[in-house]
SEDO-924027 format. One line per field, with one value per residue: x, y, z of N, C-alpha, C, O in turn; residue number from 0. Coordinates in steps of 0.05 Angstrom, whole numbers, plus 5000, padded with zeros to 4 digits. Atoms other than C-alpha are relative to their C-alpha. Example, Ala and Ser with C-alpha at 12.3 -4.5 7.8 and 13.67 -1.06 7.14 Angstrom:
BEGIN
n.u	c(5018|4984) $
n.v	c(4976|4976) $
n.w	c(5000|4999) $
ca.u	c(5246|5273) $
ca.v	c(4910|4979) $
ca.w	c(5156|5143) $
c.u	c(5018|4985) $
c.v	c(5024|5022) $
c.w	c(5000|5014) $
o.u	c(5039|4995) $
o.v	c(5024|5044) $
o.w	c(5013|5018) $
num	c(0|1) $
END
This chain:
BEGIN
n.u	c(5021|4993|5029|5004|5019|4981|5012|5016|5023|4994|4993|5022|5020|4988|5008|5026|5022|4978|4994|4978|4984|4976|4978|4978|4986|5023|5027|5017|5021|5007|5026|5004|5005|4997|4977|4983|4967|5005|4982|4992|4984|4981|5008|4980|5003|4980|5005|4979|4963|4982|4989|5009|4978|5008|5020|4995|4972|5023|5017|4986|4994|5044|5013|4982|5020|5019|4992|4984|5027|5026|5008|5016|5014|5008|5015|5025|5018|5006|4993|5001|4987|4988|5001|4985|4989|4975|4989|4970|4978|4998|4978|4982|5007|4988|5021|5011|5009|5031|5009|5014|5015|5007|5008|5020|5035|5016|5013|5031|5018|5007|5021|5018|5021|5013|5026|5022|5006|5020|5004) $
n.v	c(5018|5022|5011|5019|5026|5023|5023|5010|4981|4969|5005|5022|4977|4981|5019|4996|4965|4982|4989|5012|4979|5015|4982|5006|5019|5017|4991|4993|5006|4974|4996|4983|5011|4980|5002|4980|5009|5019|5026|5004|5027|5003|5026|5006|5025|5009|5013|4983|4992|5018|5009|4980|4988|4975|4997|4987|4984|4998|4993|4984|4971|4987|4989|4972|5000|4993|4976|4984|4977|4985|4974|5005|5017|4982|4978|5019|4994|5018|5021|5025|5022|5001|5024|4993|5024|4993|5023|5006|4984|4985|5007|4987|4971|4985|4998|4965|5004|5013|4980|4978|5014|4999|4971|4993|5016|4971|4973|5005|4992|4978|4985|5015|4979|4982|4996|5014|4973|4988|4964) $
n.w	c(5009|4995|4996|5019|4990|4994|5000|5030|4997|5005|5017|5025|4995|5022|5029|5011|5003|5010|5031|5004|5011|5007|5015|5011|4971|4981|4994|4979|4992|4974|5001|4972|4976|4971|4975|4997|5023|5022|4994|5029|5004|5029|5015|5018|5001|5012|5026|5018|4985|4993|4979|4975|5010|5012|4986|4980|5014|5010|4980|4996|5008|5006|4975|5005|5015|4987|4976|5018|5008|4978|5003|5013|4981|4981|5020|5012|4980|4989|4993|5016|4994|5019|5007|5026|5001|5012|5030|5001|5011|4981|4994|5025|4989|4971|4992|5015|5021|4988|4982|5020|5016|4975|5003|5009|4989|4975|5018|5021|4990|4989|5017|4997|4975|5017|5021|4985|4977|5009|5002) $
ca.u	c(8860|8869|8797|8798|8745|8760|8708|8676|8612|8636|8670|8611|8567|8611|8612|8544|8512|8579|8594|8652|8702|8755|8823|8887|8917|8856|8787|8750|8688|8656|8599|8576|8581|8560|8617|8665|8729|8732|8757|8789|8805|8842|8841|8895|8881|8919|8893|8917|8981|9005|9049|9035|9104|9073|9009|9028|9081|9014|8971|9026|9033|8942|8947|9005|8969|8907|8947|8981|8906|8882|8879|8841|8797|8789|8754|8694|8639|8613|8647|8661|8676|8731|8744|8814|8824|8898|8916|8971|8993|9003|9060|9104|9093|9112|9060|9053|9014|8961|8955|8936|8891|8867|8860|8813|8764|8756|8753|8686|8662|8668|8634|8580|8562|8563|8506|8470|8467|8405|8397) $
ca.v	c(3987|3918|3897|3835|3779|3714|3665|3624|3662|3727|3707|3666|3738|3776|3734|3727|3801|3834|3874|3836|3884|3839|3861|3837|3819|3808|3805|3843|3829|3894|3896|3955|3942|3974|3966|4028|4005|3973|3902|3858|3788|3759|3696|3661|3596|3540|3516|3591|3608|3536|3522|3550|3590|3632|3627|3666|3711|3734|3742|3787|3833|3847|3863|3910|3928|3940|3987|4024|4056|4073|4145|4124|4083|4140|4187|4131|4156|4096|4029|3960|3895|3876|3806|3812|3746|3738|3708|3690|3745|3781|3739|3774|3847|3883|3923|3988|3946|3906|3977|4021|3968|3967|4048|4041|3998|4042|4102|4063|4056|4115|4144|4089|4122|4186|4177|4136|4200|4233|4310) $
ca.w	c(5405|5437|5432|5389|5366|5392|5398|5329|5342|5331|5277|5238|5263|5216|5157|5158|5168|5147|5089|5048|5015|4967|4950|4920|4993|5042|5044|5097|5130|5173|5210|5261|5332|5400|5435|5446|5400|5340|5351|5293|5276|5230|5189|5152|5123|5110|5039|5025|5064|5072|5127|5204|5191|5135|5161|5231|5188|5149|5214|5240|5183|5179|5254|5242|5181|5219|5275|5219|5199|5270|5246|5194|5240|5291|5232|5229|5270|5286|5314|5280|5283|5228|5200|5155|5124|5090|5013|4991|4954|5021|5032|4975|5008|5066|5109|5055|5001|5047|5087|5024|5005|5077|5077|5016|5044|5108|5055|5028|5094|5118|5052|5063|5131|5106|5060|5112|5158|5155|5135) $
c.u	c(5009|4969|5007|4987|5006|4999|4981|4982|5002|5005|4972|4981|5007|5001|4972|4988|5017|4994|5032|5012|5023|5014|5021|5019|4984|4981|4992|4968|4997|4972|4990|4997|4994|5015|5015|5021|4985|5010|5008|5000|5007|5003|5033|4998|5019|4996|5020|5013|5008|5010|4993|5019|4985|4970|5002|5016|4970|4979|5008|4998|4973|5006|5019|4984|4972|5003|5010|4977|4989|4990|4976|4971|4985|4972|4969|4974|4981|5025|5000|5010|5018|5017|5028|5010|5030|4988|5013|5018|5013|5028|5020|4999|4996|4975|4984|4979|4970|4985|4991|4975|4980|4983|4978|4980|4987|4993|4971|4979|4999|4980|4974|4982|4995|4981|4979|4992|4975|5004|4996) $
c.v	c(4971|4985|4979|4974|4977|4976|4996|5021|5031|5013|5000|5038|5020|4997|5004|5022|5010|5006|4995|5026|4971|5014|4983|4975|4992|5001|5007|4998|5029|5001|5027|4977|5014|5000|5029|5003|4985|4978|4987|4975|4994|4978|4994|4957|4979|4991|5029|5008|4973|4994|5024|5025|5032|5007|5027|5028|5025|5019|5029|5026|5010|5011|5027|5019|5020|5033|5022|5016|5012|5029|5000|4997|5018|5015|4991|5020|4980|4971|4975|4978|4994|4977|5004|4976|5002|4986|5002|5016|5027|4995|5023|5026|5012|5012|5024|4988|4997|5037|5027|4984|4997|5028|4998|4983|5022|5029|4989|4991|5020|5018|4982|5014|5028|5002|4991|5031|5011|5028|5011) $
c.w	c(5003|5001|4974|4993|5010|5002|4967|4994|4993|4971|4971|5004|4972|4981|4996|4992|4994|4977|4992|4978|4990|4989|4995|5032|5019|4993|5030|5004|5017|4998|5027|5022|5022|5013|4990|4985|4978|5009|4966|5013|4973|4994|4989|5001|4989|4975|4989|5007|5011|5030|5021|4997|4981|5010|5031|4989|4984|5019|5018|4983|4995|5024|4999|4977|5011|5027|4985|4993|5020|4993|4993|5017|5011|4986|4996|5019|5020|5002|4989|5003|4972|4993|4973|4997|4971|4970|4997|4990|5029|5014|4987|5009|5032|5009|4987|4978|5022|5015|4981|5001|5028|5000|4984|5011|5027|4991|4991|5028|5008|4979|4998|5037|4997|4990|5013|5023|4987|4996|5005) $
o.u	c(5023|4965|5014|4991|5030|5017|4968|4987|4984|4998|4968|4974|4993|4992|4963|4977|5006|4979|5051|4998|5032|5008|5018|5028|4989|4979|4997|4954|5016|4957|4997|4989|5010|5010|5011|5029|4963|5028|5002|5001|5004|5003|5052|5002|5035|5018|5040|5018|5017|4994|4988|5007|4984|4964|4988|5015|4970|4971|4992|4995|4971|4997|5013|4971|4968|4988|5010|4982|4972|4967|4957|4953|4961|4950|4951|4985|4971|5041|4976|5032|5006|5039|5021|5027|5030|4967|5026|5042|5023|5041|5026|5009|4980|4956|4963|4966|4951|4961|4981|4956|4956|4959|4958|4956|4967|4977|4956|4955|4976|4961|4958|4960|4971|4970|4956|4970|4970|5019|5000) $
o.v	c(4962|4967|4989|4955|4974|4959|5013|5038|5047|5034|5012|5048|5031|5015|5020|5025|5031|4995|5004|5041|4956|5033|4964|4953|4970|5019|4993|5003|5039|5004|5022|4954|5033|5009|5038|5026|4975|4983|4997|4969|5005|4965|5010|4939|4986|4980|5028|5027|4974|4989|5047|5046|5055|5031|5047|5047|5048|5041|5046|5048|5030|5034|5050|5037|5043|5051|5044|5040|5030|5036|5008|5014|5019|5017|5004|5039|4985|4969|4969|4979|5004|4980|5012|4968|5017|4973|5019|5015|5049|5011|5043|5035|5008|5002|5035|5007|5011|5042|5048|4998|4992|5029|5005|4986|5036|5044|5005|4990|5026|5032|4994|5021|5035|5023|4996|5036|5009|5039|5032) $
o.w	c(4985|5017|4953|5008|5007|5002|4955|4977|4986|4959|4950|4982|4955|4967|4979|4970|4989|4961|5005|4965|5007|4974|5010|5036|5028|4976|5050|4984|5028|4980|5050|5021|5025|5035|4967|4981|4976|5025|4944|5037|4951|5015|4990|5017|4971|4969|4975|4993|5033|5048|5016|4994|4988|5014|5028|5004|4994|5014|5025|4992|4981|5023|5005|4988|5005|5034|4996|4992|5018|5000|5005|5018|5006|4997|4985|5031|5042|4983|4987|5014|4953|5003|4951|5013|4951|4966|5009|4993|5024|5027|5001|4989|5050|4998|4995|4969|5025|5016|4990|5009|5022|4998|4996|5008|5031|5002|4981|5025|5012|4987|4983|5046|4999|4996|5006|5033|4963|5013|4992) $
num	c(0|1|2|3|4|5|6|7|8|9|10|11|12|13|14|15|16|17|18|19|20|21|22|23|24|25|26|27|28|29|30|31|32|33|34|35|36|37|38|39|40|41|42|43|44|45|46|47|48|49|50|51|52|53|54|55|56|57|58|59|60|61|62|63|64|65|66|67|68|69|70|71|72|73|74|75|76|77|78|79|80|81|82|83|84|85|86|87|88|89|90|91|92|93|94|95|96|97|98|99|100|101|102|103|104|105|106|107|108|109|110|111|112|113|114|115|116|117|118) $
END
C-alpha cells in the first residue's frame, strides 16, 4: 500500500465529507473512495509537535503505524481515503499505543459498513 494523498485538495476533500474519529494520539479523518487501495496522509502540525525534528519523527511513526494495520485494512470491504493527523502525546510512545488506537477506529469502521450493507 504505497498509494498516498498528496495534493491540498485531497486533503481539504477529507476533512470536509470525512468521518472524524479522535483519540488520545491522532485524529483520523476517513472518507470512502473508488480507487483500488486505500491511500493515507498524514498531518503533523507545528503549533502541536513543535519543531520540524519532532514533527517528521511523528509523521514517521503514523505511516509505520498505518502499515502495521494493513491486515486490518485488508478485512474492510470497501476502500478509503485516510487523513491521520499527529498530537503531541504521540511523541511519548512508540508504534504499539498510536497502532491499538489506530486498530480501534478501523474496528468502528468496519462495524459502520456492516450495518450499512443491505439484507
Amino acid at each position: 500500500m504505497r498509494n498516498y494523498l498528496r495534493d491540498s485538495r485531497e486533503f481539504q476533500h477529507v476533512y470536509r465529507n470525512g468521518k472524524r474519529y479522535d483519540g488520545v494520539f491522532i485524529t483520523v479523518f476517513v472518507i470512502e473512495n473508488q480507487g483500488l487501495q486505500h491511500r493515507l496522509g498524514v498531518t503533523a502540525s507545528k503549533k502541536a509537535l513543535g519543531k520540524a525534528v519532532q514533527r517528521n519523527r511523528a509523521k514517521r511513526l503514523l505511516r509505520e503505524t498505518f502499515r502495521s494495520n494493513e491486515p486490518s485494512l485488508r478485512a474492510l470491504s470497501r476502500n478509503y481515503d485516510w487523513v491521520l493527523n499527529a498530537k503531541a502525546a504521540v511523541l511519548k510512545e512508540k508504534v504499539h499505543a498510536p497502532g491499538r488506537e489506530l486498530a480501534g477506529i478501523i474496528e468502528k469502521v468496519f462495524r459502520l459498513e456492516t450495518r450499512d450493507v443491505p439484507r
